[in-house]
Structure formats: structure tokens, C-alpha cells
C-alpha positions as CSV (number, residue, x, y, z in Angstrom):
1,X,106.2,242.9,34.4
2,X,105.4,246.3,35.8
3,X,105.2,247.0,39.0
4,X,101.9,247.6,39.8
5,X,101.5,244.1,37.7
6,X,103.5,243.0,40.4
7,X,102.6,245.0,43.3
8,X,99.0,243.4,42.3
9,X,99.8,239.9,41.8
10,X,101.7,239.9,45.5
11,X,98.4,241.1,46.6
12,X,96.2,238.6,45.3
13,X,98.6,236.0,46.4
14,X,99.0,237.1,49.3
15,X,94.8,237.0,50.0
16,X,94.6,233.6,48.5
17,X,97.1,232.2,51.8
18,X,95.3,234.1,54.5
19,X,92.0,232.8,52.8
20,X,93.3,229.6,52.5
21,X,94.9,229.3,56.2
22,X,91.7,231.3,57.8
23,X,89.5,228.5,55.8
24,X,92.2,225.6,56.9
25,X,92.0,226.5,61.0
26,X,88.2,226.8,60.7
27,X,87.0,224.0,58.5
28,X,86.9,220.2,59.1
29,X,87.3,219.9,55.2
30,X,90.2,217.5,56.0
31,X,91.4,216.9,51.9
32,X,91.5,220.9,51.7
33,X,93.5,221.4,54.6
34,X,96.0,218.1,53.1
35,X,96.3,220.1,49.7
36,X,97.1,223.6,51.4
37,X,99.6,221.8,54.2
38,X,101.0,220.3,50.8
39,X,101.4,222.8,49.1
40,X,102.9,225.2,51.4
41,X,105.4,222.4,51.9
42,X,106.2,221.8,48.1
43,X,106.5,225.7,47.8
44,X,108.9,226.0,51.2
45,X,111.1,223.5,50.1
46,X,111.7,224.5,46.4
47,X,112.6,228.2,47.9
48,X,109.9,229.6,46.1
């Protein structure tokens, strides 16, 4: 992967979580915020 592959791919991951956490705090779409919560969850614990 080349590094501005990578450099790009960070980004967009990194605008999907802030997305997903502004939308989370804001919304009262309760089964969005239960995937996100799981997700971030799954991720923390597999270290990745």
C-alpha cells in the first residue's frame, strides 16, 4: 500500500468515527447508536 493509499484510507476512517459519534450524541436513533457502541467495542478489544 502506498502511502498516500494509506495516508487516505486513515482519513476516511478517521471521518467515518467523528461522523458516526457526532450522529450517535445527536440522534435518538437508538439501534445506530447500539451498532456504533458495538463496534467500537469489538474493534477495542481485538487491538485493532
Amino acid at each position: 500500500m502506498s502511502q498516500e493509499t494509506f495516508a487516505e484510507k486513515t482519513h476516511q476512517e478517521s471521518n467515518f468515527w467523528n461522523n458516526a459519534t457526532k450522529y450517535a450524541s445527536a440522534s435518538k436513533d437508538e439501534p445506530f447508536v447500539e451498532e456504533v457502541a458495538y463496534m467500537m467495542v469489538t474493534l477495542h478489544r481485538t487491538g485493532a
